[in-house]
C-alpha positions as CSV (number, residue, x, y, z in Angstrom):
1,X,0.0,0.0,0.0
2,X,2.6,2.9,0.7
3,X,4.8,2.1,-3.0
4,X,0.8,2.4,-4.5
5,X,0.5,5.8,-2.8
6,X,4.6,7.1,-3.2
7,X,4.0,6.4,-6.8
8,X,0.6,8.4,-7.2
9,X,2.3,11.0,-5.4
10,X,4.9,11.3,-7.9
11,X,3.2,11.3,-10.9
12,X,1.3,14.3,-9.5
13,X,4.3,15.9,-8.7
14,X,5.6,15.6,-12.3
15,X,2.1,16.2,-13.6
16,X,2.2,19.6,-12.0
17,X,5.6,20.6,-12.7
18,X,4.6,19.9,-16.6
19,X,1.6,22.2,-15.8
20,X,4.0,25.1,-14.4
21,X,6.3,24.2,-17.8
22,X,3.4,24.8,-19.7
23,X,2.0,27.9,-18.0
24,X,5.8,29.4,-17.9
25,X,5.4,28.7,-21.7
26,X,2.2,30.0,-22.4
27,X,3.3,33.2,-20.5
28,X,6.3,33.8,-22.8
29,X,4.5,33.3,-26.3
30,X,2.1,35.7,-25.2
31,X,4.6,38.0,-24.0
32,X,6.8,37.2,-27.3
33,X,3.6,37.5,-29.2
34,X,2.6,41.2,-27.4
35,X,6.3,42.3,-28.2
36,X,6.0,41.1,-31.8
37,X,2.4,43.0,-32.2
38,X,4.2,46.3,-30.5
39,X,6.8,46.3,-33.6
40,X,4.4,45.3,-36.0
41,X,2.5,48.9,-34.9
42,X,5.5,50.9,-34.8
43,X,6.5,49.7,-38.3
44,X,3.4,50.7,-39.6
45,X,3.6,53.8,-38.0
46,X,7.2,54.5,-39.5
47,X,6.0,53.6,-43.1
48,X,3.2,56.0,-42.6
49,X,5.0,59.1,-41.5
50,X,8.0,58.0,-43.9
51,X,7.8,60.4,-47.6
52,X,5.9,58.2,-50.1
53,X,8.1,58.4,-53.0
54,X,7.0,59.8,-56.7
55,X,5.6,56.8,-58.6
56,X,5.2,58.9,-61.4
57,X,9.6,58.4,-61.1
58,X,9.6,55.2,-62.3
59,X,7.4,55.1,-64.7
60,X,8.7,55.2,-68.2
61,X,7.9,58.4,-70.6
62,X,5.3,57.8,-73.1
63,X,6.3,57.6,-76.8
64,X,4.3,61.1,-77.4
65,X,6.2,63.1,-74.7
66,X,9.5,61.2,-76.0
67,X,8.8,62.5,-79.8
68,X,8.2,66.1,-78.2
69,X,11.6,66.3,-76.4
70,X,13.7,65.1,-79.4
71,X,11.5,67.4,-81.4
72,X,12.8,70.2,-79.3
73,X,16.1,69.3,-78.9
74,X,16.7,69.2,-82.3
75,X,15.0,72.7,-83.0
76,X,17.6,74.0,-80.2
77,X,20.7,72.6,-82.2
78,X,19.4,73.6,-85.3
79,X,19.0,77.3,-83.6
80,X,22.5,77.1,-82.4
81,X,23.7,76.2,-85.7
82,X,21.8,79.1,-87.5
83,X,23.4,81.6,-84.7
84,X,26.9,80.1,-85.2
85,X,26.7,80.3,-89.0
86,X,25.8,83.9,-88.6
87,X,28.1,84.9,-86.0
88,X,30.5,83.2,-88.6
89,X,29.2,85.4,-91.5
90,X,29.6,88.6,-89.8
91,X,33.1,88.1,-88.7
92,X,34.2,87.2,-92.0
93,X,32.1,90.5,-93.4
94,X,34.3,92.8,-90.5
95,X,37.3,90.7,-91.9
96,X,36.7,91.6,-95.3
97,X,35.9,95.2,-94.3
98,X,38.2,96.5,-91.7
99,X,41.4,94.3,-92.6
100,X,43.2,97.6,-94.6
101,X,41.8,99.3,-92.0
102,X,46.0,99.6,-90.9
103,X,47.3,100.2,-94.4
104,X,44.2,102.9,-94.9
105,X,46.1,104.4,-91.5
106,X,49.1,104.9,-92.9
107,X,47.9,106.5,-96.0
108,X,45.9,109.6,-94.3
109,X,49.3,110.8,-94.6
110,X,49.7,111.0,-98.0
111,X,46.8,112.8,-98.2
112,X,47.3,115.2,-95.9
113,X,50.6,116.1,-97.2
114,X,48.7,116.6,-101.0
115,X,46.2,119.3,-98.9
116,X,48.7,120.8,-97.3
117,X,50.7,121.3,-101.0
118,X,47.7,122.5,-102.7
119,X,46.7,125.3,-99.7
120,X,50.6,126.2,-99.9
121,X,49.8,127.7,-103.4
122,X,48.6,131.3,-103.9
123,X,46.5,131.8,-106.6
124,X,48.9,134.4,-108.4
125,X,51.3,131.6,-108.3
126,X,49.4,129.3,-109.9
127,X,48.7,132.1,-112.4
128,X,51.6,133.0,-113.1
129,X,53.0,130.2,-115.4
130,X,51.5,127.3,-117.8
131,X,53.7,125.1,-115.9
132,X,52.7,125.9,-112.3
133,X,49.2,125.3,-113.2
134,X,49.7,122.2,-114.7
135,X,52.3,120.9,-111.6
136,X,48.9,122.2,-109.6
137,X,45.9,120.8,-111.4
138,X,48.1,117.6,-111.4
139,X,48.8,117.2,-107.4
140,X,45.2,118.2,-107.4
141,X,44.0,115.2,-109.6
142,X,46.2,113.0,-107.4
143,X,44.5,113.9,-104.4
144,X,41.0,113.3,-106.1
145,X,41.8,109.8,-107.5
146,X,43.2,109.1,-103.8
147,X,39.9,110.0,-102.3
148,X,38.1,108.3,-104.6
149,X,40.0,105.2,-104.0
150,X,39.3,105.3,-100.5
151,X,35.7,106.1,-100.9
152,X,35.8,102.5,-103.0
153,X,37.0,100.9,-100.0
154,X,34.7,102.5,-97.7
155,X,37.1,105.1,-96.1
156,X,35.4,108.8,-96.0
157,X,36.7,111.9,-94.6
158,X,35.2,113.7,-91.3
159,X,35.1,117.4,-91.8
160,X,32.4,118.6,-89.0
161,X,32.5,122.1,-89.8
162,X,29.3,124.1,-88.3
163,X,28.4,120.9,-86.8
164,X,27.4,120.1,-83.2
165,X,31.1,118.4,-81.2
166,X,30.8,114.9,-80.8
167,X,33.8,113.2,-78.6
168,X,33.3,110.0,-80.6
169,X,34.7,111.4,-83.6
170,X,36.2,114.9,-82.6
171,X,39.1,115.9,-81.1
172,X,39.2,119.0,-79.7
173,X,42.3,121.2,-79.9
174,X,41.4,124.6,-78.8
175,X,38.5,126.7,-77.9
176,X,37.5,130.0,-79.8
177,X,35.1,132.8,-77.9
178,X,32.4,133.5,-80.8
179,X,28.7,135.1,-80.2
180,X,27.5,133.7,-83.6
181,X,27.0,130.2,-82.7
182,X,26.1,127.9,-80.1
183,X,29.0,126.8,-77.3
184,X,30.2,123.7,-78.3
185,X,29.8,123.9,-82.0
186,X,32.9,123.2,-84.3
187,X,33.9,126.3,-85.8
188,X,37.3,125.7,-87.4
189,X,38.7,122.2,-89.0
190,X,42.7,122.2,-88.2
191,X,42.9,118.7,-89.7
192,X,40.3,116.1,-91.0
193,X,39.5,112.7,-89.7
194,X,38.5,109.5,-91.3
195,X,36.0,106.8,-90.9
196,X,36.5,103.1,-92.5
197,X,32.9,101.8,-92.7
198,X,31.7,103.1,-88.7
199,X,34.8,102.3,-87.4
200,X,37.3,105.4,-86.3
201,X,41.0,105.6,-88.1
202,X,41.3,108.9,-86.8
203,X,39.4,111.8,-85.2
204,X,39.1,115.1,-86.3
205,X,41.1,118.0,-84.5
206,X,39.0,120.8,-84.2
207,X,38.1,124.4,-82.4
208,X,35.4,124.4,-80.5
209,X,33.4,127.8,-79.8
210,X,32.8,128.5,-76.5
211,X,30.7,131.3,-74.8
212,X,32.5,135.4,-74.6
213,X,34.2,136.5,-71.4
214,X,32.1,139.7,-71.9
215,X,28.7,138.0,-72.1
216,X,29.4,136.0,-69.3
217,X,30.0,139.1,-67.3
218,X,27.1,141.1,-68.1
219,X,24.8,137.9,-67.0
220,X,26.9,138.2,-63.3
221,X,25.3,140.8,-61.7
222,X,27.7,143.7,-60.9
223,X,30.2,144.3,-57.3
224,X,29.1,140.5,-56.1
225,X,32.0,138.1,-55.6
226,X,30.5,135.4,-57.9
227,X,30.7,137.7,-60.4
228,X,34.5,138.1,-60.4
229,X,35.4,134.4,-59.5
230,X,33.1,133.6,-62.6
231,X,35.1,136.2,-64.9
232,X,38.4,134.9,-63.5
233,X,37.6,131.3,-64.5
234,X,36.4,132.9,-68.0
235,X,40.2,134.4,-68.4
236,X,42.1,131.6,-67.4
């Protein structure tokens, strides 16, 4: 009777310890199961508040908005082309235009040595022998056919006289007190300048008028200090 009773004792011994092994398990795949369920959430959460990227990325361009970028890169090179062809054309027409433009230089000087020899002659000299006028009518033919060649290659002569002084093409020398005219206006032409095409060889030296000492005195109002600074400045 007691080795009947020791060995139901036993057996519920071990039967309960199996119990507590299976409760003890239980309670860590639920806990394991809670844990995986709290990741799960905050995964999903993450992915929500994560940036959703552009699908509209990965998708591939349709044929039609293909043919309209090709279309317009190929109008842009053949734009680029067209520019560069003319850019082309207009150097080689400044080439073909301005490339005496340092020989043309040069030669203002043999035509301002044939003025100078034609104003150098009085008219009684050139009167006064068959000969002298026909040296004179022949240095003044030279001086023609010169500035006719240069005309021909698009060189012209700048004589501004009565005209208004412009510092792109003018140089001036002196200035002259005159009444007649407006200050600033070119009243004398001491030597002539030149133009090839719109480009400047050389300018023009002129006089410039400029307002009289006198008038600008009687405008000053008489015994005031302005007055004479202003008619001091005048003088100098």
């Amino acid at each position: 009777m007691n080795i009947g009773i020791d060995e139901d004792t036993n057996d519920n011994t071990e039967i309960k310890g199996l119990n507590d092994k299976k409760t003890e398990t239980d309670s860590l795949n639920n806990d394991a199961e809670v844990h995986a369920s709290k990741l799960v959430a905050e995964n999903e959460a993450a992915e929500e508040e994560m940036p959703q990227e552009d699908s509209s990325e990965s998708v591939e361009p349709t044929p039609d908005k293909q043919i309209n970028d090709l279309k317009d890169q190929l109008l842009r090179a053949l734009a680029d082309i067209e520019n560069t062809r003319r850019r082309a054309q207009r150097e080689k027409e400044d080439t073909a235009k301005y490339a005496i433009a340092s020989f043309a230089r040069d030669v203002l000087g043999v035509a301002d040595n044939l003025s100078r020899a034609l104003d150098a002659v009085p008219e009684e000299t050139r009167a006064s022998s068959e000969a002298m006028q026909t040296l004179f009518q022949g240095v003044e033919l030279t001086q023609r056919e010169l500035q006719t060649t240069m005309d021909r290659h698009g060189i012209s002569q700048i004589n501004p006289q009565g005209e208004r002084f412009d510092h792109n093409f003018h140089q001036a020398m002196y200035e002259v007190e005159s009444a007649d005219v407006e200050p600033g206006t070119v009243i004398q032409v001491a030597q002539p300048g030149y133009v090839i095409g719109e480009r400047l060889l050389r300018p023009a030296m002129v006089g410039v008028s400029k307002k009289p000492a006198d008038q600008d005195k009687n405008l000053d109002e008489p015994g005031t200090s302005s007055g004479s600074a202003s008619d001091t400045a005048v003088s100098t």
